[in-house]
C-alpha positions as CSV (number, residue, x, y, z in Angstrom):
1,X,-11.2,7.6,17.4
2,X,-11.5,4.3,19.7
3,X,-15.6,4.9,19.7
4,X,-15.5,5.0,15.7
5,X,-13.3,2.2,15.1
6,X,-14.7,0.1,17.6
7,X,-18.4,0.9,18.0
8,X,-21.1,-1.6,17.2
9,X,-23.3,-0.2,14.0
10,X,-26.9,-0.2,15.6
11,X,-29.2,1.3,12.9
12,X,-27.9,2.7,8.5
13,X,-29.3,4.9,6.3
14,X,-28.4,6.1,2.9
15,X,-27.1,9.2,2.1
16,X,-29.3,11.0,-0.8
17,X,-27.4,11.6,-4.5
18,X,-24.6,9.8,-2.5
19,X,-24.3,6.3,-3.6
20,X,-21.5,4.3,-1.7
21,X,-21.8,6.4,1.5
22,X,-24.1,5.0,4.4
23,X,-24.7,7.1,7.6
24,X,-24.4,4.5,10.6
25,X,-25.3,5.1,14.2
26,X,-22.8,3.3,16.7
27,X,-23.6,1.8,19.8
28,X,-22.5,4.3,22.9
29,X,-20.8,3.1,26.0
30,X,-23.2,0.6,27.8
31,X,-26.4,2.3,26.5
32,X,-29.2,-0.7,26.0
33,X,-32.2,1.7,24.8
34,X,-33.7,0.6,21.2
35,X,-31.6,2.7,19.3
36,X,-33.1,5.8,17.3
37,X,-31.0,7.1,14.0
38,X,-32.7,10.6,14.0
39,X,-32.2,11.0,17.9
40,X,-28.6,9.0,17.7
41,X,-26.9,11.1,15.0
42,X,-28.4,14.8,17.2
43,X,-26.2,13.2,19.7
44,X,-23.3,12.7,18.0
45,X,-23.6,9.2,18.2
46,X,-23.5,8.8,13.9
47,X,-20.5,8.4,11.1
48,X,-20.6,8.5,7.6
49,X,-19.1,5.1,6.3
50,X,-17.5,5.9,3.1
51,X,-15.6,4.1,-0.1
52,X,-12.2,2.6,0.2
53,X,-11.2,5.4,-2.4
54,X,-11.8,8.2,0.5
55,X,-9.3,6.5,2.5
56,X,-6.9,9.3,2.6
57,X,-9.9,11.2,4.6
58,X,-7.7,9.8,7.9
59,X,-4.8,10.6,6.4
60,X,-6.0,14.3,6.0
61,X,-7.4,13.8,9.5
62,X,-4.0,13.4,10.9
63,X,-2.3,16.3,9.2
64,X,-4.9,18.5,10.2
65,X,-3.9,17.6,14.2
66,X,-0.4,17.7,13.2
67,X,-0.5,20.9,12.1
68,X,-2.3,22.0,14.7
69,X,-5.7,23.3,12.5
70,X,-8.3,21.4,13.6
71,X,-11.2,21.5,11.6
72,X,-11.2,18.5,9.9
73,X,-13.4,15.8,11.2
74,X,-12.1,12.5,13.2
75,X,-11.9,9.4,10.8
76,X,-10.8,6.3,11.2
77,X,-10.2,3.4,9.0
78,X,-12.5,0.4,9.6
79,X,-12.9,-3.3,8.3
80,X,-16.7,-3.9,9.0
81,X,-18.4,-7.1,9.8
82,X,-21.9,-6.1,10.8
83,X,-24.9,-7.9,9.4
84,X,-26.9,-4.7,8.8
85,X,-24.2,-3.6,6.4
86,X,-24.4,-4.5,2.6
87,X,-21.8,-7.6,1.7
88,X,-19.6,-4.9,-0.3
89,X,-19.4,-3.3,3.2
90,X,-18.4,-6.1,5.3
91,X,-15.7,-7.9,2.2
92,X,-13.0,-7.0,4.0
93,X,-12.2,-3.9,2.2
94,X,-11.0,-1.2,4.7
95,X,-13.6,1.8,4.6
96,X,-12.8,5.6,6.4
97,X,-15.5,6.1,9.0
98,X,-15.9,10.1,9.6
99,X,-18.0,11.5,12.9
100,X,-21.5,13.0,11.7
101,X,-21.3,16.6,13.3
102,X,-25.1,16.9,14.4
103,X,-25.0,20.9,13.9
104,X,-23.5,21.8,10.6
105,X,-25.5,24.3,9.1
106,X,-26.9,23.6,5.3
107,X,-28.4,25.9,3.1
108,X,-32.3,24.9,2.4
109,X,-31.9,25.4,-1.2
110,X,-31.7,21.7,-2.6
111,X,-28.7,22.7,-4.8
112,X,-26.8,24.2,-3.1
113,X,-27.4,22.3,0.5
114,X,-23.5,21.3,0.8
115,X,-22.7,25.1,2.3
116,X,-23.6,27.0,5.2
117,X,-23.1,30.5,2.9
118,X,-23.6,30.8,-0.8
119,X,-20.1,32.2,-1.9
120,X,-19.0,33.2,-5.0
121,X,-14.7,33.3,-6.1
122,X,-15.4,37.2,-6.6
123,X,-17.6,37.3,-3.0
124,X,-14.5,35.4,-1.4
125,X,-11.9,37.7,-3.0
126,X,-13.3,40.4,-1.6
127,X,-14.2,39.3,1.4
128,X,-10.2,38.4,2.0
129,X,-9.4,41.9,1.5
130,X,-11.6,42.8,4.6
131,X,-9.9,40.6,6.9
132,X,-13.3,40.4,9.3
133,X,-13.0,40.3,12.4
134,X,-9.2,41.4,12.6
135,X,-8.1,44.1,15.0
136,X,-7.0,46.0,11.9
137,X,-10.7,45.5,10.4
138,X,-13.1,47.7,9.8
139,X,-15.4,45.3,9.1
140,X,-17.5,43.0,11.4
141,X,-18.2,39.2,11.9
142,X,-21.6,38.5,10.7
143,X,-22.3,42.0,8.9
144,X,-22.4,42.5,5.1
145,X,-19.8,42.3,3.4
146,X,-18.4,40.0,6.2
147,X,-19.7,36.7,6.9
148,X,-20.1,34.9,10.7
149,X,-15.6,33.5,9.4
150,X,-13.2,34.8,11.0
151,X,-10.1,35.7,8.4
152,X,-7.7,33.4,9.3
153,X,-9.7,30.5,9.3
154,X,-9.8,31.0,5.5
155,X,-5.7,30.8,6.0
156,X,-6.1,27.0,7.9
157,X,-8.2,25.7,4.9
158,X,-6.2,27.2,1.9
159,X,-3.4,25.9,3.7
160,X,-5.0,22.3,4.7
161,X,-6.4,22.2,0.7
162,X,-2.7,23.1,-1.1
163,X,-1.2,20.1,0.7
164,X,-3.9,18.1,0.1
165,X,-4.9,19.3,-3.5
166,X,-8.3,19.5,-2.6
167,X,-9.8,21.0,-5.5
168,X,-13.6,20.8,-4.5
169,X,-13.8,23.9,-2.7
170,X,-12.1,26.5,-4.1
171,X,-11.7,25.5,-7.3
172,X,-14.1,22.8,-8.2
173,X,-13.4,24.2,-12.0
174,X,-10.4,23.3,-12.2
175,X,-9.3,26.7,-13.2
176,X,-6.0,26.7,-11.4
177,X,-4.3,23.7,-13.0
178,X,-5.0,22.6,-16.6
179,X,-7.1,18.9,-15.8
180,X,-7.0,16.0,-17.7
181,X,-9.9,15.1,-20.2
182,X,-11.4,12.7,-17.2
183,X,-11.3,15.2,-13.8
184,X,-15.1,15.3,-13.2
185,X,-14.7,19.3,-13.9
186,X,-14.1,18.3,-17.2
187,X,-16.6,15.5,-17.8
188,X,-19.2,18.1,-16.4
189,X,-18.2,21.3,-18.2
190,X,-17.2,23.0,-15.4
191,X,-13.8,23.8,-16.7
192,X,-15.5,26.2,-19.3
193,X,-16.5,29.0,-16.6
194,X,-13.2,29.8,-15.6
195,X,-13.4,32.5,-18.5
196,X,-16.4,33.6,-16.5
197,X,-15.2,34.9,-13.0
198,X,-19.0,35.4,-11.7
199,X,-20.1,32.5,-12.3
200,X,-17.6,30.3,-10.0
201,X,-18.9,29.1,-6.6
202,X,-17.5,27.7,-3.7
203,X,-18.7,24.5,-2.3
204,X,-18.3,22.4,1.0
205,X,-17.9,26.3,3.0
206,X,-19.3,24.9,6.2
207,X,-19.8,26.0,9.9
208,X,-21.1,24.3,12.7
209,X,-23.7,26.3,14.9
210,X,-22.0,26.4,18.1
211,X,-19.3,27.8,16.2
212,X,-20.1,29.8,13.7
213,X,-17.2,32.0,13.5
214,X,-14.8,28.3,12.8
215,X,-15.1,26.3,9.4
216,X,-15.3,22.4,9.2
217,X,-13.5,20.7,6.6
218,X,-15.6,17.8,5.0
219,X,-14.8,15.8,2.1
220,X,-10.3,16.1,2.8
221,X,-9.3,12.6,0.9
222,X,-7.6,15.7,-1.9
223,X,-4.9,13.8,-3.9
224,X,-1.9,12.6,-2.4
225,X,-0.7,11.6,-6.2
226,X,-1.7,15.1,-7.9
227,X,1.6,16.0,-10.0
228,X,4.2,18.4,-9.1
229,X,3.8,20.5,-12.0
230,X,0.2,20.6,-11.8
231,X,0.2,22.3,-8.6
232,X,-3.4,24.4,-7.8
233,X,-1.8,27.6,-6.8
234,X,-4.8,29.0,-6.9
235,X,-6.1,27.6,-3.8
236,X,-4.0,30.4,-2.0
237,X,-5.2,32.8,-3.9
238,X,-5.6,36.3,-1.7
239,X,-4.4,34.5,1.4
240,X,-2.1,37.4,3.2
241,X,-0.8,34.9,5.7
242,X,-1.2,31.3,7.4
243,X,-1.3,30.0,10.9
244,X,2.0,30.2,12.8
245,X,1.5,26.5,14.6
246,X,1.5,25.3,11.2
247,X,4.3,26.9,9.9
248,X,6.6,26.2,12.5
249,X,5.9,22.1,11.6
250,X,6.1,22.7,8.0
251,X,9.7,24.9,9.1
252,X,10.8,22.3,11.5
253,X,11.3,19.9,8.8
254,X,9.8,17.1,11.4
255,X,6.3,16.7,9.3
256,X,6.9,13.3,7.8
257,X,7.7,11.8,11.5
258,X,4.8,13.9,13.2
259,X,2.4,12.1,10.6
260,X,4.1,8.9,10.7
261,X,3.8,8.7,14.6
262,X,0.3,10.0,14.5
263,X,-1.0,7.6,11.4
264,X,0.7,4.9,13.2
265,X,-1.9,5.1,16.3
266,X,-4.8,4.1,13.3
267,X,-3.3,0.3,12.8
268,X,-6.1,-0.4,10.5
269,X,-5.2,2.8,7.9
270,X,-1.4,2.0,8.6
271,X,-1.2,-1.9,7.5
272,X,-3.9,-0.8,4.8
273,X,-1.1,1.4,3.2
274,X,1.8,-1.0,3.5
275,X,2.7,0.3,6.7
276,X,6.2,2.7,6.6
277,X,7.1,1.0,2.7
278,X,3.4,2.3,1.4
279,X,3.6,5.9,2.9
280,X,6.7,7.0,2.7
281,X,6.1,8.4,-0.3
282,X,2.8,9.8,0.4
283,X,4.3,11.9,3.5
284,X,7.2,13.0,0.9
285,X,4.6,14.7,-1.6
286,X,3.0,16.1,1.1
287,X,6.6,17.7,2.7
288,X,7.6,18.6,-0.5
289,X,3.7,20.7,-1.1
290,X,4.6,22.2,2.5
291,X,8.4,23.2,1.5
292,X,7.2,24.6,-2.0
293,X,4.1,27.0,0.1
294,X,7.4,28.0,2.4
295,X,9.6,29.0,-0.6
296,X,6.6,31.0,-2.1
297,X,6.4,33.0,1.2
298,X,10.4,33.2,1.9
299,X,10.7,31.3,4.9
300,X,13.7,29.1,5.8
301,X,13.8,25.9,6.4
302,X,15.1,24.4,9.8
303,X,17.5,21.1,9.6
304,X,17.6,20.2,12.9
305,X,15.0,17.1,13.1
306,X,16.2,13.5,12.6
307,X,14.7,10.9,10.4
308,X,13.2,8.5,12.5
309,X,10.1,6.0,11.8
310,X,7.4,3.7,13.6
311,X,8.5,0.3,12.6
């Protein structure tokens, strides 16, 4: 997190079909050879800088650590004053800055290169119901029907995407709420297949290639301001169970100060929001997602943690 907020950008490059993002190498410790983007970003020396709008990215950062996941990417929010940088980089706007993972596996096909495995809703239904790699499995990691994912990791992100309302990848049609006339799933007829099982995709289903059997979470900003009664239930669709580090948070009733203590180590994200004032809110909506998923599954709450907050 220190490397990405503080790191001189040495050498940018665009991001194809995405317009506002800018991959960046950053300077490493007290290296002084020319710097090389291609050889940089293979050793993890590269972040995505990305619009102002994608600033809950760190905010989904931190619940990912605080529920003990892990899978999302580190990001950090960042003013930027480097002369390589366009001027609506460097206005004083505070950007998210995510870590470029130099071995996430992408599809060749051109269309579909934002996943590692081209997965349909009826593919991943199914594949649920085998529970791969389980003990109480027949079926093995890697070997049709099964992909290289172990079961519960498709737990951590149903989990990680219902309190985040991240729609994008399991449910980029919107078919589990009814959207408003401008969600892009609208504006792009996406909406329209949900009478069509088959045809619904999943998108953003990554893995790195040292771990194949983990996913990685890209793309986590979700919306922190998605109504109550527009909930996407159907992001836990099939999901028989979910990860007991993060239940015990979401139980202890202690995620608001977890966060709050965490997103309070990122000064530049914290003072961005309006410090405690601007996210109290924010961690509320999120609390109240997490108590909702615990009253669909019958567990209790606990009472015992006290309201405290960073000042």
């Amino acid at each position: 997190m220190k490397w990405l907020a503080n790191s001189e950008v040495v050498t940018k490059t665009r991001i194809p079909a995405h317009g506002q993002i800018l991959r960046v190498s950053l300077l490493a410790t007290q290296d002084t050879s020319p710097s090389d983007l291609k050889r940089d970003c293979s050793d993890g020396l590269c972040g995505l800088i990305k619009r102002p709008s994608d600033l809950y990215e760190v905010l989904a950062f931190h619940l990912d650590r605080v529920l003990g996941l892990n899978r999302s990417l580190p990001a950090v929010a960042r003013k930027f004053n480097s002369p390589l940088l366009p001027y609506k980089y460097t206005n004083g706007a505070a950007r998210p800055i995510v870590w470029w993972v130099p071995d996430i596996q992408h599809l060749d096909d051109a269309n579909n290169d934002q996943n590692s495995f081209a997965l349909g809703w009826l593919q991943y239904q199914s594949l649920l119901q085998q529970r791969c790699g389980m003990a109480d499995s027949r079926a093995a990691l890697g070997i049709a029907p099964c992909l290289s994912v172990l079961h519960t990791e498709w737990a951590k992100l149903a989990l990680f995407d219902f309190l985040l309302q991240v729609h994008d990848r399991l449910d980029r049609y919107c078919c589990g709420f009814q959207p408003d006339p401008a969600e892009p799933c609208m504006e792009e007829m996406l909406h329209d297949k949900c009478r069509n099982p088959a045809e619904l995709v999943l998108v953003h289903i990554l893995i790195r290639g040292s771990e194949p059997s983990r996913l990685v979470f890209i793309d986590n900003a979700g919306r922190p301001h998605h109504p109550e009664a527009k909930l996407n239930f159907r992001l836990l669709e099939g999901i028989d169970g979910f990860p007991e580090t993060a239940v015990t948070v979401l139980k202890s009733g202690c995620l608001q100060n977890m966060l709050l203590k965490s997103l309070y180590l990122d000064q530049e994200f914290w003072e961005s929001q309006g410090g405690y004032p601007g996210l109290r809110h924010l961690l509320q909506v999120i609390n109240r997602r997490g108590q909702i998923l615990l009253l669909m599954n019958d567990v209790p709450m606990d009472t015992g943690c006290r309201s405290i907050h960073a000042s």
